[in-house]
N, C-alpha and C positions, 0 to 999 in steps of 0.2 A: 504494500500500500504506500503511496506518495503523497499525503494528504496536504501535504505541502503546495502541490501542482497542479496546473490546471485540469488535470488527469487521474482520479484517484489510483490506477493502476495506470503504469506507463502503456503505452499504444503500438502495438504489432510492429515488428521489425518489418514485415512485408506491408506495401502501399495500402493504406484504406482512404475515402473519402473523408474530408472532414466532417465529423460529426458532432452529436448533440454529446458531452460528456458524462450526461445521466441518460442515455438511454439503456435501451436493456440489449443489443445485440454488442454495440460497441465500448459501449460504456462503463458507467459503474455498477446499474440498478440492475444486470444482468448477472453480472458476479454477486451485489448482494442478495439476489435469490438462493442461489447455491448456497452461501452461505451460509443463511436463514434456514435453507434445509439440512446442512450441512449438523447444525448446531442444534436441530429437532432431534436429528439422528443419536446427536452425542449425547443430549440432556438425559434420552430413554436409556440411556448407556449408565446414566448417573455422570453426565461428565458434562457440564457448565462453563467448560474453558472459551468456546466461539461466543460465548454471549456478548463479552467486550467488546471483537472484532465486527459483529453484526450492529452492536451498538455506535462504533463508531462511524462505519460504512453509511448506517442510516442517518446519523449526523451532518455527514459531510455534502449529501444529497439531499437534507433537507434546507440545506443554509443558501442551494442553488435551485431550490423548486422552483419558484417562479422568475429565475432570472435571464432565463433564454426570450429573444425578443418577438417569437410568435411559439405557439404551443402547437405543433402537429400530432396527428391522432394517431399515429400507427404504432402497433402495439409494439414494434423492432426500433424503430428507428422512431419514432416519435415520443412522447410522453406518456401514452395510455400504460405501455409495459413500467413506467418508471412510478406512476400512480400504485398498481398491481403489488412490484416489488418491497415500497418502500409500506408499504401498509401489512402486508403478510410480516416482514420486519416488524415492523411497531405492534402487532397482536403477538407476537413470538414472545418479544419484551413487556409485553405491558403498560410500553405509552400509551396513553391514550391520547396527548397531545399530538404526538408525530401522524398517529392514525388517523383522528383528525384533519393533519393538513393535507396528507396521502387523497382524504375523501376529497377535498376541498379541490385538489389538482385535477382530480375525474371528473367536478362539476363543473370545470372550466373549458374540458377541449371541447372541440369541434364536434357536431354530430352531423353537418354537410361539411360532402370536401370532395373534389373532384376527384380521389381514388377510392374504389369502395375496396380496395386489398389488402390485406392481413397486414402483413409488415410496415405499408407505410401510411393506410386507410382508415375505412371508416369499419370494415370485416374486425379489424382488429380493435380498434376501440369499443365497440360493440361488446367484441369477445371480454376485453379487460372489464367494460361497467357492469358485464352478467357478472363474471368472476366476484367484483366486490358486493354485488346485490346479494347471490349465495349466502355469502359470510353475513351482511347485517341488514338484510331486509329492509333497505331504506328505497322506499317507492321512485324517489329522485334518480338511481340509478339504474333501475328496470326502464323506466322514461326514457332514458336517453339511450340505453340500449336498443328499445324499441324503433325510437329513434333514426339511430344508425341502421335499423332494418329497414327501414321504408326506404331511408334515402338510397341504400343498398341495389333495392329492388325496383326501385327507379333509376337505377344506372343499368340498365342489363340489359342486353342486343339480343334483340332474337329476331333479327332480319334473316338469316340465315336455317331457322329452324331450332337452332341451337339454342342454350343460355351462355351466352358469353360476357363477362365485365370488364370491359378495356376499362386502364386509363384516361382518362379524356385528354385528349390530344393538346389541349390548350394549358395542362399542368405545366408549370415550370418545375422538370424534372426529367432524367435522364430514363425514366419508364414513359414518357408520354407517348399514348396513341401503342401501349403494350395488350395485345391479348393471347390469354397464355392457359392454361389448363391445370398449371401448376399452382400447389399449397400458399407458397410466398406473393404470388402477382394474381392469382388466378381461380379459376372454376372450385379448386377443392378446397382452397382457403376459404375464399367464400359459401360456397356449399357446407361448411364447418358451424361458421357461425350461422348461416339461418337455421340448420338445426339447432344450434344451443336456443336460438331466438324463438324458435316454435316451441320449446320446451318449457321456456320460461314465458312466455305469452300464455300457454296453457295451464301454468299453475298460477300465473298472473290473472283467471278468469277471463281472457280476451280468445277466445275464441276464432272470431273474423282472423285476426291477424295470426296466430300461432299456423290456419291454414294455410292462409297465403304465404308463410315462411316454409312451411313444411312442401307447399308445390314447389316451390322453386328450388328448395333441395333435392328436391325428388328430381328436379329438371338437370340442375348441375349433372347430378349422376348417369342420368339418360344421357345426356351430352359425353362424359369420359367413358361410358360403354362405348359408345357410337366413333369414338376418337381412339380406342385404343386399339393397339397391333399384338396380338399374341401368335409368340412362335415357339415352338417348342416346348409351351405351357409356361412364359415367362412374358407379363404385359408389358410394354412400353408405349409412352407420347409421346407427340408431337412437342419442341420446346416452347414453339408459336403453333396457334390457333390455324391449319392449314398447313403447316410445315409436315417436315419427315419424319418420324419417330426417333426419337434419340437412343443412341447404341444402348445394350444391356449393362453398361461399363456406365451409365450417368444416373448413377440410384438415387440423388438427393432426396431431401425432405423438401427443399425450395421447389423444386423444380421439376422430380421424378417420381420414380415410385413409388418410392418411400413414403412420399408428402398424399398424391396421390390418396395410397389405398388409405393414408389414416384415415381420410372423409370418408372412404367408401363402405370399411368396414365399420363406421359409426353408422352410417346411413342403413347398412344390412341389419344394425342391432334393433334402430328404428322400425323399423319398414318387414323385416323379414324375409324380404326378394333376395333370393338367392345367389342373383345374376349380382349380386355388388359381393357378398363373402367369396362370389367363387372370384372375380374380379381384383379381389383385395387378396387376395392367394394368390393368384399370377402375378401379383404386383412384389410379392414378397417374392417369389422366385427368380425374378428380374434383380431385385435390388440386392440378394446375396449370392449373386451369381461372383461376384468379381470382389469381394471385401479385400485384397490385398492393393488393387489398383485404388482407392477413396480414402482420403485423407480423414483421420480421427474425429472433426468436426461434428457441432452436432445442429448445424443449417445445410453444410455440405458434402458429408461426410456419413462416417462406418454410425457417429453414437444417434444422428437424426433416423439409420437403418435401425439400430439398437432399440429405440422406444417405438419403433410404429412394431415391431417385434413382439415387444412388450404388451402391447396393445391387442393384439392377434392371439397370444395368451392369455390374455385375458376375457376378452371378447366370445372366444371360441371355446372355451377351457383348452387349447391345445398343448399339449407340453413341449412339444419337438418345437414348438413356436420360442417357448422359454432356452431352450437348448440351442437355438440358433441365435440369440441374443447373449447368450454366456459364449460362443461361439464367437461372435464380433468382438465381446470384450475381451477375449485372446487375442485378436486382432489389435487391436490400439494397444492391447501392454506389450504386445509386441514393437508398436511404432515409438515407443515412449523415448524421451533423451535425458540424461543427467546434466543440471546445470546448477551448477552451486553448491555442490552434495545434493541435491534434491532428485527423486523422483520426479518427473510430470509426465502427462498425461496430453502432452499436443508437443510439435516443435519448435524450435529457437523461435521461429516466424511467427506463429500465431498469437506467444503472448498468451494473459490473461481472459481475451473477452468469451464472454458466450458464445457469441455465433459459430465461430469455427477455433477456440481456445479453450485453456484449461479450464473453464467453470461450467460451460456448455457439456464439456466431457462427462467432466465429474459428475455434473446432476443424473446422465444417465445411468454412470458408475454406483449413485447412493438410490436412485430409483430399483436400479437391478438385485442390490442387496438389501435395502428395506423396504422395495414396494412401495406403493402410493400414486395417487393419480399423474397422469401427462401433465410435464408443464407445460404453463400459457394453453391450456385448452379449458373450457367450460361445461359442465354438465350437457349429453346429449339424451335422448330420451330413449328410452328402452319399451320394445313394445309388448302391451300386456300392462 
């Protein structure tokens, strides 16, 4: 930690964009998840040593909450994930003041925004304001979640047949005029969150609206059936909307399979159609085909493979599901590098952050040994 610097951890040896330095992919509020979890892990253990380090991580981001000069919604690179992390912190601890202002930052962003997509959207802040609704049932937050559903479902193309959410072309942003099928930009990220959003409109008594969220999940999916390419009993996309299928060798959670089957096997626990479990299986046969070529990450990488893994074990009761994800995790302790006497868990390059660094890793690492829901995802509904 560099609490000293404009960077609570220093920033990837390898190029990244400038970014926000409380967000949760590159930032701080991404590592202080982990570590929030990190220190759940340890308390059950009888061990209260991360409590400090959560303490102060949460300090350091709350003294910058409001000081970025506009607030964007995306749960990666925006504020909604930095609202998320720093609030799970403050319930871990106790503040109630920090929790508080955690709330306070959720009631501020955007719920129109000309990206309705996970990472830098409105899919994502949506996801983040159900997230906090869960935890404290404050009406304000289901509202804007909602919210973020309509405007959602108001950006969505289907000149084509299809459900597709581009970017809007007039974004100032190097996705503008993106449309993509993938978790991070696309079909199944969004397809993620209308489900969380019919779920919680349904136990919200809003009926109208929980449908109209639950059709257009239903649609995303009809769309990535209709778009995928299965050979050899292994699916893959297109990386654009119209493009060519991308090799078996491109598993991510952004962008591939990985990301992909999470929507789809949430949608099969939904719905019960088959055509998305079997769907979401080919999608996992794709993404573990080549775990020695995919960097440790866990936006681009073996640990984004790791939890949708996880998720397919759980989903399906299947064990061989758990066994292919203990499987990956040989794979990254294989990639590991020593620096400084230390073990880590990513290399020289990636540094500390979430997205494709050591705390992104790890979360998959203390999910795998103590269980517990997918991060950054929101309750989907189960049917029955």
């Amino acid at each position: 930690m560099t609490p000293h610097r404009g960077t609570l951890w220093p920033r990837p040896e390898r190029r990244v964009p400038q970014t926000d330095p409380c967000n949760t992919w590159n930032g701080a509020a991404g590592v202080l998840a982990t570590l929030t979890r990190a220190a759940q892990a340890a308390r059950a253990d009888g061990d209260d040593a991360l409590c400090d380090v959560v303490a102060e991580a949460a300090a350091w981001i709350d003294e910058r909450l409001f000081t970025a000069p506009r607030l964007l919604p995306g749960l990666c690179f925006g504020r909604s994930g930095t609202a998320w992390a720093l609030y799970d912190a403050a319930r871990f601890l106790g503040d109630a003041r920090t929790a508080g202002r955690a709330l306070d930052l959720a009631g501020r962003l955007p719920v129109r925004w000309p990206s309705p997509d996970f990472t830098h959207g409105l899919a994502g802040a949506g996801t983040a304001h159900l997230h906090l609704w869960h935890l404290t049932g404050e009406e304000a937050l289901l509202a804007s979640a909602l919210a973020c559903g309509d405007a959602v479902l108001a950006a969505v193309d289907r000149s084509a047949g299809q459900w597709i959410w581009p970017t809007a072309r007039e974004t100032d942003s190097e996705l503008a005029g993106t449309r993509s099928h993938g978790f991070a930009h696309g079909t199944a990220g969004v397809g993620t969150f209308l489900l969380s959003a019919a779920h919680a409109a349904r136990a919200g008594r809003l009926p109208g609206r929980a449908a109209r969220f639950l059709e257009a999940a239903l649609g995303a999916g009809a769309t990535l059936v209709d778009a995928a390419r299965v050979e050899r009993g292994e699916a893959t996309w297109p990386a654009r909307v119209g493009g060519e299928p991308q090799p078996c060798t491109t598993t991510q959670w952004c962008n591939g399979p990985a990301g992909i089957g999470t929507f789809l096997i949430r949608l099969w626990a939904a719905t019960g159609e088959e055509r998305f479990a079997e769907l979401a299986e080919q999608a996992a046969a794709s993404a573990v085909s080549d775990p020695w070529r995919a960097g440790p990450g866990a936006c681009c990488g073996n640990a984004g493979t790791g939890h949708f893994l996880l998720d397919l074990a759980e989903f399906l009761g299947e064990p061989r599901h758990r066994a292919e994800a203990e499987e990956i995790a040989g794979v990254i302790d294989a990639q590991h590098c020593v620096r400084d006497g230390l073990l880590l868990t990513a290399d020289r390059a990636a540094g500390c952050e979430y997205a494709n660094g050591t705390a992104g890793i790890l979360d998959f690492l203390l999910r795998l040994r103590y269980g517990g829901p997918r991060p950054w995802t929101a309750p989907t509904p189960l049917r029955g």
